[in-house]
DRENPAZA-315714 format. One line per field, with one value per residue (C-alpha): z negated, y negated, x negated; residue number from 1. Coordinates in pm, whole numbers. Layout:
DRENPAZA-315714
up Z,...
north Y,...
east X,...
num NUM,...
end
This chain:
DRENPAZA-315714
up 2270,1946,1706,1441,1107,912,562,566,455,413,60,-101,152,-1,323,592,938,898,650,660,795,1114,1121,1150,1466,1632,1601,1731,2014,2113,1973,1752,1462,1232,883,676,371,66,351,174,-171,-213,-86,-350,-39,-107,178,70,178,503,588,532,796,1053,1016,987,716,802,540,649,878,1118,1231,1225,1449,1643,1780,1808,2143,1973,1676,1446,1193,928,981,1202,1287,1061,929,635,402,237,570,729,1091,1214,1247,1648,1693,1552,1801,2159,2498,2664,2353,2246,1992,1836,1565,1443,1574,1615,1904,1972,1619,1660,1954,1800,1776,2132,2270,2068,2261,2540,2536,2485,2739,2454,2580,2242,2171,1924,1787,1633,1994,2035,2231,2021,2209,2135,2272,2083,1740,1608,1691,1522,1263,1196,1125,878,638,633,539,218,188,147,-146,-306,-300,-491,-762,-822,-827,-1104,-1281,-1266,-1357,-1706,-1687,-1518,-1233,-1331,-1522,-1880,-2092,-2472,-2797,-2813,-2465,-2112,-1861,-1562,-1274,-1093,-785,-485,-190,105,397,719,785,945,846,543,467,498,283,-2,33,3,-284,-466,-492,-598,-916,-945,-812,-672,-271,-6,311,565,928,1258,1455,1440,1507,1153,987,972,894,605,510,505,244,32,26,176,528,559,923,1028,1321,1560,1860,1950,2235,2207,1860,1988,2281,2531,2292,2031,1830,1691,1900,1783,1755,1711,1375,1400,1406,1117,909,983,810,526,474,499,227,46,-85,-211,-367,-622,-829,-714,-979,-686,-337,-85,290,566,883,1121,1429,1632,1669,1508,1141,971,935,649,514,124,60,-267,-344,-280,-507,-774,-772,-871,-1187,-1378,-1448,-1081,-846,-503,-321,-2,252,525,342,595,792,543,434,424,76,132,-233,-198,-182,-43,-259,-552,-807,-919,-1127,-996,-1107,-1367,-1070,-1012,-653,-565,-271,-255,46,221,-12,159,35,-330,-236,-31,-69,103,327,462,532,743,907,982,1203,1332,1548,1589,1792,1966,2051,2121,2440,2606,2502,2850,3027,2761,2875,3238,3213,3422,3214,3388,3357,3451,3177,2885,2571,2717,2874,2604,2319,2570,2523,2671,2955,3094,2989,3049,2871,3021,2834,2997,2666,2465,2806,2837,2425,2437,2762,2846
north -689,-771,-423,-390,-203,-126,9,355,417,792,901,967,837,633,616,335,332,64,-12,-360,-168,-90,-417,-564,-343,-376,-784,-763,-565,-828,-718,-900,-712,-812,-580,-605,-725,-464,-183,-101,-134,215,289,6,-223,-531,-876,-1047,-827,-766,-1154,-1141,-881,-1102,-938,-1183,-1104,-1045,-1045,-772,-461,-554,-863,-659,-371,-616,-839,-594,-402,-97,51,250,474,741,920,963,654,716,574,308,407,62,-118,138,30,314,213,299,70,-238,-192,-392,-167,-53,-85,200,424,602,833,1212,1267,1623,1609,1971,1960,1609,1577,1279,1130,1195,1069,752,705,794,556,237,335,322,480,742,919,1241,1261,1619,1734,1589,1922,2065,1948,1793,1476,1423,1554,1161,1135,1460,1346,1735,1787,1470,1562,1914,1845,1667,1893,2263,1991,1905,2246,2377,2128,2184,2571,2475,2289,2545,2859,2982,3020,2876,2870,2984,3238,3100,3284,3165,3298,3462,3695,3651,3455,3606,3388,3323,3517,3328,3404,3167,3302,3118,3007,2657,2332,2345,2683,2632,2318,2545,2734,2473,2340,2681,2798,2460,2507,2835,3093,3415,3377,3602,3478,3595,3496,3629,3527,3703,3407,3237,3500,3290,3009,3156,3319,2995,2860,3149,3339,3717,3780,3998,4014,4060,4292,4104,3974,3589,3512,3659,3418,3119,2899,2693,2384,2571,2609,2927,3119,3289,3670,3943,4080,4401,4161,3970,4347,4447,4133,4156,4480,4424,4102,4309,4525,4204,3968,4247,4134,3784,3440,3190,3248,2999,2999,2767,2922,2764,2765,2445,2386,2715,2861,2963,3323,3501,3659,3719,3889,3889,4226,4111,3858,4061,4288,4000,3955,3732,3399,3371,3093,3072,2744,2749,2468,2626,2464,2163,2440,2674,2840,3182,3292,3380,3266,2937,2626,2300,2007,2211,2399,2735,3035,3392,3700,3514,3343,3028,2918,2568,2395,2049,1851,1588,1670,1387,1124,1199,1109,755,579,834,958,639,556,892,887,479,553,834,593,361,603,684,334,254,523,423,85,-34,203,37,-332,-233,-29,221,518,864,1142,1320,1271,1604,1398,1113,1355,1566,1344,1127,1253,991,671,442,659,1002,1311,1371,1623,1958,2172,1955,1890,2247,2303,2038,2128,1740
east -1015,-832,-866,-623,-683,-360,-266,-207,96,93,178,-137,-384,-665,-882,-902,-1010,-1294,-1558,-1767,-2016,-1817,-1604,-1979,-2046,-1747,-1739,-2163,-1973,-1773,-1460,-1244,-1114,-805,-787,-448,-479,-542,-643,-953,-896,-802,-1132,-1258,-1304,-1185,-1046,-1377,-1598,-1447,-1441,-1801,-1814,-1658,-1311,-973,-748,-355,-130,142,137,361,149,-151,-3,188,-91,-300,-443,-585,-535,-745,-584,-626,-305,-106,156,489,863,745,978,990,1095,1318,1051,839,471,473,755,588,308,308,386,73,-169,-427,-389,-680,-655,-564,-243,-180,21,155,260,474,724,911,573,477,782,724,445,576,867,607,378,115,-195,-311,-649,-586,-937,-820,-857,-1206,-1411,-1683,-1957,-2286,-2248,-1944,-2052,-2070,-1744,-1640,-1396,-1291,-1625,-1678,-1385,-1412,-1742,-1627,-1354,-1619,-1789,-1473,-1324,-1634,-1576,-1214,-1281,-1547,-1300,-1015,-1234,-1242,-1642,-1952,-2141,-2486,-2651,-2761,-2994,-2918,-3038,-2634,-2689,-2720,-2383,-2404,-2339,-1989,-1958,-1792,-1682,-1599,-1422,-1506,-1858,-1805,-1818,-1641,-1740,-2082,-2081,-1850,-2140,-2457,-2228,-2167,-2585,-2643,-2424,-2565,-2290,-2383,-2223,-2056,-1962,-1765,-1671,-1622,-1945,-2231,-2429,-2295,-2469,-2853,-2682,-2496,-2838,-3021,-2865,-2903,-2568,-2492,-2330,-1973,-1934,-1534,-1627,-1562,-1703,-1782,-1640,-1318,-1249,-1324,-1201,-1406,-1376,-1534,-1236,-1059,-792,-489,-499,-327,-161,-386,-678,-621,-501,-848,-1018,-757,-874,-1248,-1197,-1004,-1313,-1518,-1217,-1171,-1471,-1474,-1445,-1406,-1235,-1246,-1062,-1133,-961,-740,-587,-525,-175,-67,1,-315,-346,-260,-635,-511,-209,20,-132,-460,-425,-291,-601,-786,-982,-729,-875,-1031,-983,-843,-852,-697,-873,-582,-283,-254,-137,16,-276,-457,-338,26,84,-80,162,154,17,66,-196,8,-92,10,-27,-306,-481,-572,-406,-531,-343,-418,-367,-534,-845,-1119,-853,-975,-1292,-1177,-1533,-1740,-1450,-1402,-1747,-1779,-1491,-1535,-1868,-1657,-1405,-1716,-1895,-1576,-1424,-1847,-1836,-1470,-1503,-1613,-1359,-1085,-1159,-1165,-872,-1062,-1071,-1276,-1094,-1400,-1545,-1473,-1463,-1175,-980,-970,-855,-607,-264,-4,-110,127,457,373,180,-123,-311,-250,-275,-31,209,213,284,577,695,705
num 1,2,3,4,5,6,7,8,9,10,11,12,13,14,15,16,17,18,19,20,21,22,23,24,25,26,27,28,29,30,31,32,33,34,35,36,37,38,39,40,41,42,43,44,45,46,47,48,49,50,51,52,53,54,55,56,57,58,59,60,61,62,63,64,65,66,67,68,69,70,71,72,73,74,75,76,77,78,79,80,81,82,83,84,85,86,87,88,89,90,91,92,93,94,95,96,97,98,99,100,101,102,103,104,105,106,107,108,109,110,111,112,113,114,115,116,117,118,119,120,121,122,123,124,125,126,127,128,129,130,131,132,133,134,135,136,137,138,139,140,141,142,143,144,145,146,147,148,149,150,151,152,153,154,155,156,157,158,159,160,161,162,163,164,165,166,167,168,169,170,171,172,173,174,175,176,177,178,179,180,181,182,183,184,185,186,187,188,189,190,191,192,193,194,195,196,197,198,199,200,201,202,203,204,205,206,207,208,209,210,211,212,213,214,215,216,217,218,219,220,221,222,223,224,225,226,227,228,229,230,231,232,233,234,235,236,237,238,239,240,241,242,243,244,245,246,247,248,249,250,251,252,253,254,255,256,257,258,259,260,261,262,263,264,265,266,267,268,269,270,271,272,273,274,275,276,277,278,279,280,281,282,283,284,285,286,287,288,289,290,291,292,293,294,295,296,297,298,299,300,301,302,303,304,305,306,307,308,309,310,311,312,313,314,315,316,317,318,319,320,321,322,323,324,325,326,327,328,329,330,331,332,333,334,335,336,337,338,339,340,341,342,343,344,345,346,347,348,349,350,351,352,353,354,355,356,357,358,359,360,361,362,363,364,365,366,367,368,369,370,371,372,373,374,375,376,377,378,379,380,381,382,383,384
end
C-alpha cells in the first residue's frame, strides 16, 4: 500500500502527519510511503531526513494525493485556495482517508466523500477506550494544549506564578483555576504547581477529584453525578440550560479572586457551553487571565473570540486556535505515533479489504465505505 503524506494547507497549521520516526515504521511494515516536498519543515523536518527514513519525495500535492491509496492528514481535507482544487477531489475513488474530520460538523465534506466512494476514518470519533488510548489523538493535543495554555496565561498576567520572599516583602502566589479536570485540564494543572500557582479545579466527576488532588491542586465538585455527564464513549453529553446555570453559579464564587482561569469543556459535535458569563467576567480582578481551550467550538467564556486575544472589562480573554500547531515539533511527533498505532491495527483489514465491523475502535472512527455513510451517530446527525 502506497501512503501519502501531504502539506497541510490549513492557514496556520505547522504540523504534519508523519515524522522520520514513523515514515521508518511504516516502510519496516511493508508500506510504501510518499511525503510532499516541504511537509515537515514547518515542523523543522526537512526532505533529507525523510529520504533517510525510506520515504520518496513528491514535489506537489496533487501527485502526492493523487497516487496515493491512503492518506494521512492533520486537518481535515479543504479548497486550496491557491489552486481553486479541493484536496478531496485530487484524491483517487475508493482510497482511505485517515484523519480528524469532524464529520457531524461538515456535510459538504461528507458528501465529498461520499461522492468518491473514498473510504474515511475520523480519528476525533476514536471511543475512549483502553485499547485505543495510543491512538488517542484528542488526548495527544489536548495534552499540549493544558501546557501551552499555562504559558500564555503566564505571559499575559500582570504578575507571577510563585510566591517570592525578597528583602522588599512577600508575592503571594497566582491563584488559578482550571475548569474541567481532563486531559487538558489536568495537564493546565501539572503545569500551573510547577510554576508555582496556588490551583482550584473543578469538574463534574467525582472520580476526577484524586486525580486533581494528586497533583497538588483543590477539588470544586459541580454536583453532579457521573454517569449522567458522560456518554458510553467516554465523552461529555449535552445538558440542559438549568445544568450548566448551576455550575455558572458554583464558579461564580471562586473566579472572583482568581489571576488565571482556564476552561476545557466540550461537547462532541455541539457548541461548548457557556460556564463564564459577561458578568462573571466583569467581577473579575482586573488584570486576570482567561484562556478559553473551548474556542474550537466557541468557547466557555461568552466574551472569548475566535483566534483573537481581547481585553474586556480589564481582563485578559485569550482565544487562540489550533494551539498544538505553535508547538509543531512536539505536536507532530505525538500525533505521528498517533496514526501509526492506528493505521498499525487496520492495516491488515486495509490490504484485505476486509474490514470487522465488530470490532469498537474501526467502527467507530469509519464514517463513509464504498459511497455511503456508515456511522450511525453521524448518519443520524446529517440525516444522510
Amino acid at each position: 500500500m502506497r501512503i501519502g503524506i501531504p502539506c497541510e494547507i490549513m492557514p496556520g497549521e505547522r504540523r504534519v502527519a508523519a515524522v522520520p520516526e514513523t515514515v521508518s515504521k511504516l516502510i519496516k511494515a511493508g508500506m510504501e510511503v510518499c511525503v510532499e516536498s516541504g511537509a515537515g519543515l514547518q515542523s523543522y523536518i526537512d526532505d533529507t531526513s525523510y529520504i533517510e527514513a525510506g520515504a520518496s519525495i513528491e514535489p506537489d500535492h496533487a501527485t502526492v494525493l493523487g497516487n496515493a491509496d491512503i492518506i494521512l492528514k492533520v486537518q481535515r481535507p479543504v479548497l486550496d485556495a491557491k489552486t481553486g482544487s479541493h484536496e478531496l477531489d485530487l484524491m483517487k475513488s475508493q482510497a482511505t482517508l485517515i484523519g480528524p474530520l469532524y464529520p457531524a460538523r461538515n456535510r459538504d465534506l461528507v458528501e465529498k466523500l461520499i461522492a468518491k466512494k473514498i473510504t474515511s476514518f475520523s480519528l476525533d470519533l476514536l471511543p475512549r477506550i483502553a485499547r485505543a488510548q495510543s491512538m488517542d489523538i484528542l488526548s495527544s493535543m489536548s495534552n499540549l494544549a493544558g501546557y501551552k495554555s499555562v504559558v500564555m496565561a503566564a505571559d499575559h498576567l500582570g504578575k507571577i506564578f510563585p510566591m517570592l520572599t525578597t528583602a522588599a516583602g512577600t508575592i503571594l502566589p497566582a491563584k488559578v483555576i482550571v475548569i474541567g479536570a481532563g486531559v487538558a485540564g489536568l495537564q493546565a494543572i501539572a503545569t500551573a504547581r510547577r510554576l508555582g500557582g496556588v490551583v482550584i479545579a473543578f469538574d463534574t466527576r467525582p472520580i476526577a477529584a484524586e486525580q486533581v488532588k494528586s497533583l497538588g491542586a483543590d477539588f470544586v465538585s459541580l454536583e453532579t453525578i457521573h454517569e449522567q455527564t458522560q456518554d458510553t464513549g467516554g465523552y461529555a453529553k449535552e445538558q440542559s440550560a438549568e445544568f450548566y446555570k448551576n455550575e455558572q453559579e458554583i464558579i461564580r464564587k471562586y473566579i472572583k479572586e482568581a489571576d488565571v482561569v482556564i476552561t476545557t469543556a466540550l461537547i462532541p459535535g455541539k457548541r461548548a457551553p457557556i460556564l463564564i458569563t459577561e458578568e462573571m467576567v466583569r467581577e473579575m480582578k482586573h488584570g486576570s487571565v482567561i484562556v478559553d481551550l473551548a474556542i474550537e467550538q466557541e468557547g466557555n467564556c461568552i466574551l472569548s473570540e475566535p483566534g483573537k486575544i481581547v481585553i474586556k472589562h480589564e481582563i485578559t480573554i485569550i482565544g487562540l486556535l489550533n494551539i498544538p500547531s505553535t508547538m509543531p515539533m512536539n505536536a507532530s511527533q505525538l500525533y505521528s505515533r498517533n496514526l501509526f498505532a492506528f493505521l498499525n491495527y487496520i492495516g491488515a483489514q486495509l490490504s484485505s479489504g476486509q474490514l470487522d465491523l465488530t470490532d469498537e475502535i474501526i467502527s467507530g472512527c469509519l464514517v463513509t465505505r464504498n459511497g455511503e455513510v456508515v456511522n450511525p451517530m453521524v448518519r443520524q446527525k446529517l440525516k444522510l
